[in-house]
C-alpha positions in Angstrom: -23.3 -32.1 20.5 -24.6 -35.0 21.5 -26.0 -36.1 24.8 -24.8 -39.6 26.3 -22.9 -40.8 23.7 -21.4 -43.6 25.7 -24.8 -45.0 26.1 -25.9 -44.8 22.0 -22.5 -46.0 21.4 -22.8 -48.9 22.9 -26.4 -49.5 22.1 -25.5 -49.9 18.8 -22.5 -52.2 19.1 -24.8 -53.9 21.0 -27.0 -54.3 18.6 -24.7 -55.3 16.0 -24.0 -58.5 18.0 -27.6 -59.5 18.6 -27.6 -59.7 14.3 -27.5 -63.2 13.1 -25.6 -64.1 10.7 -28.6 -63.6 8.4 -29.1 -59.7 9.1 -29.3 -57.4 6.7 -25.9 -55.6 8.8 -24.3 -57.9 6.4 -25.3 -56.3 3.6 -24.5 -53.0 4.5 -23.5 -50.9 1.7 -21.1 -47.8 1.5 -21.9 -44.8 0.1 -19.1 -44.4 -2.0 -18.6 -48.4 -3.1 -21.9 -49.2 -5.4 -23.1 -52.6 -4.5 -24.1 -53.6 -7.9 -22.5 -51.9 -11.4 -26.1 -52.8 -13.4 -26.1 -49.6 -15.6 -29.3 -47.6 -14.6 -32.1 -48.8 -16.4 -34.8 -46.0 -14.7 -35.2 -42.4 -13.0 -34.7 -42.3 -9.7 -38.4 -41.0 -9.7 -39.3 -44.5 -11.0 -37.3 -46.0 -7.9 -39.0 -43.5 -5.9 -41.9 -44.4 -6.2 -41.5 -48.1 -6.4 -39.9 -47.9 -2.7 -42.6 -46.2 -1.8 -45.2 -48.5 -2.7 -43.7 -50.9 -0.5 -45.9 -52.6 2.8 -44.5 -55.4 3.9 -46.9 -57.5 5.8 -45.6 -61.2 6.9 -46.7 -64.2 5.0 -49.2 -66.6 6.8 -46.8 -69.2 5.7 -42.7 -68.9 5.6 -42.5 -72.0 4.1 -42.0 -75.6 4.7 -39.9 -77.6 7.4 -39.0 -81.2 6.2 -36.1 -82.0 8.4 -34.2 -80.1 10.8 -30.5 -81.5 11.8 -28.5 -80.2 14.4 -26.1 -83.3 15.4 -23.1 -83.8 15.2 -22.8 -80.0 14.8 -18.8 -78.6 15.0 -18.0 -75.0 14.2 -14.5 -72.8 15.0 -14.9 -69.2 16.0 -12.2 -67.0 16.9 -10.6 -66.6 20.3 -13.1 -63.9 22.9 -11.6 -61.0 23.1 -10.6 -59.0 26.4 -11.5 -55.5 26.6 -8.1 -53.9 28.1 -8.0 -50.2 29.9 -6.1 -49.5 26.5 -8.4 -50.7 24.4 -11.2 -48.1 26.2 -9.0 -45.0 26.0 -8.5 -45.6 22.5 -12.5 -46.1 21.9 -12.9 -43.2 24.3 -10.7 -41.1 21.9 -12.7 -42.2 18.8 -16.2 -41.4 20.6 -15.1 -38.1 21.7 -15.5 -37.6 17.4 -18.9 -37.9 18.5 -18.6 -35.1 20.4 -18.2 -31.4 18.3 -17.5 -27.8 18.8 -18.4 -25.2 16.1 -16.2 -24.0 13.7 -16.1 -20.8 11.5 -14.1 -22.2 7.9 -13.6 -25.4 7.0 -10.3 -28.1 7.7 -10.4 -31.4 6.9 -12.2 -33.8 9.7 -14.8 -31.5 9.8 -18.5 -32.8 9.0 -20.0 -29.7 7.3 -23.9 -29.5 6.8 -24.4 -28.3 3.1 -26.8 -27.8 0.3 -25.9 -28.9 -3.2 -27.0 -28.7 -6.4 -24.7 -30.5 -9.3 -25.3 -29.4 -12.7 -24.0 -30.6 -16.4 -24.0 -27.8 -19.1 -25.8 -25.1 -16.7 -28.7 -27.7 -15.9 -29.3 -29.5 -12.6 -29.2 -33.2 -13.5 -31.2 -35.6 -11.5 -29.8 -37.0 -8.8 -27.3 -34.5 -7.9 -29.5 -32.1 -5.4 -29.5 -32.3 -1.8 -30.2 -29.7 1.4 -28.7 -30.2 4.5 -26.8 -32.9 3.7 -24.1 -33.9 6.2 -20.8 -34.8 4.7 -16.9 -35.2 7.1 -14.5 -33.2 4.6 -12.0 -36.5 3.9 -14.0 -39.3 3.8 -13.8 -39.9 0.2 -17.9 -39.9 -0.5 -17.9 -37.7 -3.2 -16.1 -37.5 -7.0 -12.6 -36.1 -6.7 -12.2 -32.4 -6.0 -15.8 -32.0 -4.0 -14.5 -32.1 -0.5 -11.1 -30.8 -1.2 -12.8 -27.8 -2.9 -14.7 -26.8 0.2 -11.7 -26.6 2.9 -11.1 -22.9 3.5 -14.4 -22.0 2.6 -16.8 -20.1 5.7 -19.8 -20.7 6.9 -23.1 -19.1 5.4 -20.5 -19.1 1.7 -21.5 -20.4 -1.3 -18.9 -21.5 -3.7 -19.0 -23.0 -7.2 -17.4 -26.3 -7.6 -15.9 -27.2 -11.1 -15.4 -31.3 -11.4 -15.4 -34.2 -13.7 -17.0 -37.1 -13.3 -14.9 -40.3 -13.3 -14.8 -42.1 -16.9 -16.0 -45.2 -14.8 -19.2 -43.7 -13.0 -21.9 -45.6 -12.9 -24.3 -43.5 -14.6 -23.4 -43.6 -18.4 -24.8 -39.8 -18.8 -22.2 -38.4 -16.1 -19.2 -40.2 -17.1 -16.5 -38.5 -17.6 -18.2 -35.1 -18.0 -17.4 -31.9 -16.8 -20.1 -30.3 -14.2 -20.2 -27.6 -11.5 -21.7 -28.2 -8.0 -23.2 -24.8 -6.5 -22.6 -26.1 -2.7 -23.9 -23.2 0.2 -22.0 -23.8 3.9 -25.0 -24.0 6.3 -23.1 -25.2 9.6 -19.0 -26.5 10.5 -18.8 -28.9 13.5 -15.3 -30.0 14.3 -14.9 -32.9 16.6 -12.9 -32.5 19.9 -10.3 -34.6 21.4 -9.1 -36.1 24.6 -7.5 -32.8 25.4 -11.1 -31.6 26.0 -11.8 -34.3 28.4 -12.4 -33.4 32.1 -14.6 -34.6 35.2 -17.5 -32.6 33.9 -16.9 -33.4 30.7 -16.8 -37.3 31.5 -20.0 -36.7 33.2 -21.7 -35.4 30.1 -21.0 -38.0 28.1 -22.4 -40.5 30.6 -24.4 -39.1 33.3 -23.2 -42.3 35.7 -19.4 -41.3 35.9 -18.5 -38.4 37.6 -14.8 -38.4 37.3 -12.8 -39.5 33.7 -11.4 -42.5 36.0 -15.0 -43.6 36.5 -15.8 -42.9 32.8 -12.8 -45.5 31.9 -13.5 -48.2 34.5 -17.6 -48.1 33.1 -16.5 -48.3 29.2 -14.0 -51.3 29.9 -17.1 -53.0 31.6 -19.9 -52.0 28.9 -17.5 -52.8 25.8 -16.6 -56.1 27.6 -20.5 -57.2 27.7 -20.3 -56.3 24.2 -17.2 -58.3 23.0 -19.6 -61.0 25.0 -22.5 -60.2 23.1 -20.3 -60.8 19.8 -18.7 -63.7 20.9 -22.4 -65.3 21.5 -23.5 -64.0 18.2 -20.5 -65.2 16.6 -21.1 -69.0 17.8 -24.7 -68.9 16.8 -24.3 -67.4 13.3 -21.8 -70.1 12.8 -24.4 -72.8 14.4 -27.0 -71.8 12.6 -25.5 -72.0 9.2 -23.9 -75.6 9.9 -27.9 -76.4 10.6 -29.3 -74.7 7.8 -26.8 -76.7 5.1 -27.7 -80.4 6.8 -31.7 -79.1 7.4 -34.4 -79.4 4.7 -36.4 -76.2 4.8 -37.6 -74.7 2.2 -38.9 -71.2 1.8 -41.5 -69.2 0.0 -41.3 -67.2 -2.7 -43.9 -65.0 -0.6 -41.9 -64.9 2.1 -38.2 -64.2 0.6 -40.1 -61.3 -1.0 -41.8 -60.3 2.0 -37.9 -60.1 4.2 -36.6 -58.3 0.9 -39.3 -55.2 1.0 -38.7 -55.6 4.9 -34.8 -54.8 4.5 -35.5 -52.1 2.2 -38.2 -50.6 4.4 -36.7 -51.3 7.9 -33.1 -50.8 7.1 -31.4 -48.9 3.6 -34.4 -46.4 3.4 -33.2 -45.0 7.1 -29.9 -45.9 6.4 -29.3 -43.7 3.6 -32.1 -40.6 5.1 -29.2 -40.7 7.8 -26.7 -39.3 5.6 -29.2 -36.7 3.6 -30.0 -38.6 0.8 -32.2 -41.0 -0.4 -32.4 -44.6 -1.4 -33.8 -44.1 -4.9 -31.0 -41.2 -5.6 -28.3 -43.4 -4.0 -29.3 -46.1 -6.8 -29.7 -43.7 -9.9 -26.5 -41.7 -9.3 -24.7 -44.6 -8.9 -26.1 -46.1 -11.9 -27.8 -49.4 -9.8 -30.9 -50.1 -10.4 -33.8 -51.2 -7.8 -34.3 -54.8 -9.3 -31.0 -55.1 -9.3 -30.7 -54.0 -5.2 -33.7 -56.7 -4.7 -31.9 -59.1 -6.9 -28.4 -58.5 -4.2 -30.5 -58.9 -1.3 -32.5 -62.2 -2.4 -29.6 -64.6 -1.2 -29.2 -63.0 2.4 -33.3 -63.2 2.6 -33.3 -66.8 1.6 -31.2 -67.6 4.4 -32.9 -65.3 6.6 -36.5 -67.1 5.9 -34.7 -70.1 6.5 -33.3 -69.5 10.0 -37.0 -68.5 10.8 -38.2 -71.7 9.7 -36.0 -73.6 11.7 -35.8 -71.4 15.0 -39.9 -71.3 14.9 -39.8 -74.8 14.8 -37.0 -75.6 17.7 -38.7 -72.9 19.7 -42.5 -75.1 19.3 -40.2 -78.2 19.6 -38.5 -77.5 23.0 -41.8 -75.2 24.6 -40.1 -72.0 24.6 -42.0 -68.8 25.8 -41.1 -65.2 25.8 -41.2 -65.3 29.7 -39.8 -62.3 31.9 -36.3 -64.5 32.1 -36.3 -64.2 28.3 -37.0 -60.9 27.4 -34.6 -59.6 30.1 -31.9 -62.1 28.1 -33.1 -61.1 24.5 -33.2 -57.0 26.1 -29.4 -57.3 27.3 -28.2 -58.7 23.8 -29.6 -54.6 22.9 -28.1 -53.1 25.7 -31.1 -52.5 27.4 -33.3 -53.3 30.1 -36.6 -55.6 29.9 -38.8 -53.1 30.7 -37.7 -49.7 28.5 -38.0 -52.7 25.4 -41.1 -53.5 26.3 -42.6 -50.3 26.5 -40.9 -49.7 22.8 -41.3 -52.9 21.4 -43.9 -54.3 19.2 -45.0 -57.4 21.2 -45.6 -59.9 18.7 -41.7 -58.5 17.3 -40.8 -58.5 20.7 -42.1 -62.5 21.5 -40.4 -63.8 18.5 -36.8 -62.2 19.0 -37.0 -64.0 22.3 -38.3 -67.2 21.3 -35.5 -67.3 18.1 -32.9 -66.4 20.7 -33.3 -69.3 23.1 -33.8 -71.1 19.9 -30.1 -69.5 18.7 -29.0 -70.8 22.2 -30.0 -74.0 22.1 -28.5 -74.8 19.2 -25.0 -73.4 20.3 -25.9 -75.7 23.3 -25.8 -78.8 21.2 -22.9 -77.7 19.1 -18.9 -78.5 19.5 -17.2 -74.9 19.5 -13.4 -74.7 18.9 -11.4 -71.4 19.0 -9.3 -70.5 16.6 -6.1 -68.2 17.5 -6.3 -64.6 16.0 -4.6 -64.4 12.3 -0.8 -62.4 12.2 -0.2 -59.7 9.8 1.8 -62.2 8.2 -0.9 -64.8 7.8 -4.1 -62.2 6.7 -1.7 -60.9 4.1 -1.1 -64.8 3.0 -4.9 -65.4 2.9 -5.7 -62.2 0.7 -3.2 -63.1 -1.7 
């Protein structure tokens, strides 16, 4: 179970918003929707070790700054949203998922810890072996029949799976053939529910609130500096791309190369280690291929290199420091106080996030922001079609 989950909750919404609009959260990719359908063209051994060669040190030079142009700048963001006492219960009900009780077999919901080991014609094929994975029975991350196959079964069992790859998988040797998957139950947790929610309870999940009322009345206040946050972020990721189409900045290939390994190294490698599996065995079972991930990213990195370009240069241009005023602003964008990211931060990290904020914020200063009224059922449908 998890300690203060209010608090990690919102620390990472929180740090969703501080994302301009060129983080890599924008390239997230989903563990069951390949990003790329390159058949693979190595061994995940070869990806491997490729990843791990990886050190990404920052250029001396990003590149060059010919003009920057930030008149006349008019962007349309959607209407701020008001966090209602609603709106809490119903993120409270989702974050008490975060929250689970052991269980003895498995029902769907559940997020079983397992080992696997897929094999095709009685040997293990690469790729397909994992311990201690963590995988919620229902979420659709494995081929047909995997997550089905293990509801009912115990903990501490060991069952063998017989599947079939989809004809369409990305990895032309498992396409469309038959394998089993020897999968051993190591642990059940099965997420509780409002019903389990209680004055201690409340005070569990945030050690601040002592009563459920005081728990609701502290989540409408944190999620509305959040919907803030976004609403900040949103302006400014909309400013900053109006700037970087009329500016004349223009990276190098050094340092587009540099933010790619930086992505990889700082974002997918724990992103995927999260879930029990690696990058390089994400890419091969899925038939991607690493050049073909760095190839993906390059577009996001140009524009990411280019936003430092210009946000280095308001930030020299206008005298801005990473004073105490600043750090405090750039530590609440986290969710956080000034002096818990100090102690954590790197300080030359720490001095440019600030100074590219108040640059972010000037910007939006300058800027003509118009709100747009939120889309009907009716008109999204209209859009996608």
């Amino acid at each position: 179970m998890r300690k203060n989950a209010l608090k990690t909750i919102l620390l990472a919404a929180a740090a969703l918003a501080a994302v301009s609009v060129t983080g890599c959260a924008q390239k997230q990719p989903e563990a069951a929707h390949p990003v790329e359908t390159t058949k693979a063209k190595g061994t995940a051994a070869d990806y491997q070790a490729a990843i791990d060669a990886l050190d990404p040190k920052k250029p001396e030079t990003l590149g060059t700054v010919n003009k920057i142009d930030y008149s006349d700048i008019t962007v349309e963001v959607p209407e701020k949203q008001t966090v209602t006492a609603e709106g809490a219960e119903s993120a409270l009900e989702e974050m008490m998922a975060e929250y689970t009780k052991e269980a003895d077999v498995i029902e769907d919901g559940d997020t079983v810890d397992i080992n696997f080991v897929g094999k095709k014609d009685g040997v293990a094929f690469e790729g397909g072996t994992a311990e201690h994975y963590s995988l919620t029975i229902g979420s659709g991350r494995f081929i047909d029949g995997f997550e089905i196959g293990l509801v009912g079964v115990k903990k501490g069992e060991t069952v063998t799976l017989n599947l079939t790859f989809p004809e369409n998988y990305g990895n032309a040797d498992l396409a469309g053939q038959p394998v089993t998957f020897d999968v051993t139950v190591n642990s059940i947790q099965r997420p509780k529910t409002l019903a389990d929610l209680d004055d201690a309870f409340a005070h569990e999940i945030d050690e601040e609130s002592n009563t459920v009322e005081e728990l609701k009345t502290r989540m409408v206040d944190s999620m509305q500096k959040t919907m803030d946050n976004l609403d900040a972020n949103n302006i400014q990721s909309e400013v900053i791309r109006a700037v970087i189409e009329k500016s004349d900045v223009v990276p190098t290939e050094e340092a587009i190369e540099w933010t790619i390994d930086n992505m990889i190294v700082n974002y997918y490698v724990p992103y995927f280690n999260t879930y029990g599996i690696t990058l390089a065995n994400y890419l091969f079972s899925n038939g991607l291929t690493y050049e073909g991930m760095r190839e993906d990213l390059r577009e996001s990195s140009e524009l990411m290199v280019k936003q430092m370009l210009i946000t280095d240069a308001i930030a020299e241009e206008q005298g801005f420091t990473a004073d105490d005023e600043g750090i405090a602003a750039y530590a609440a964008t986290l969710g956080t106080d000034a002096e818990s990211l100090k102690s954590t931060a790197d300080a030359e990290t720490l001095e440019t996030s600030v100074k590219e904020l108040k640059a972010l914020e000037f910007l939006a200063s300058k800027a003509t922001v118009t709100r747009k009224a939120p889309e009907t059922a009716a008109e999204t449908t209209a859009a996608a079609n």
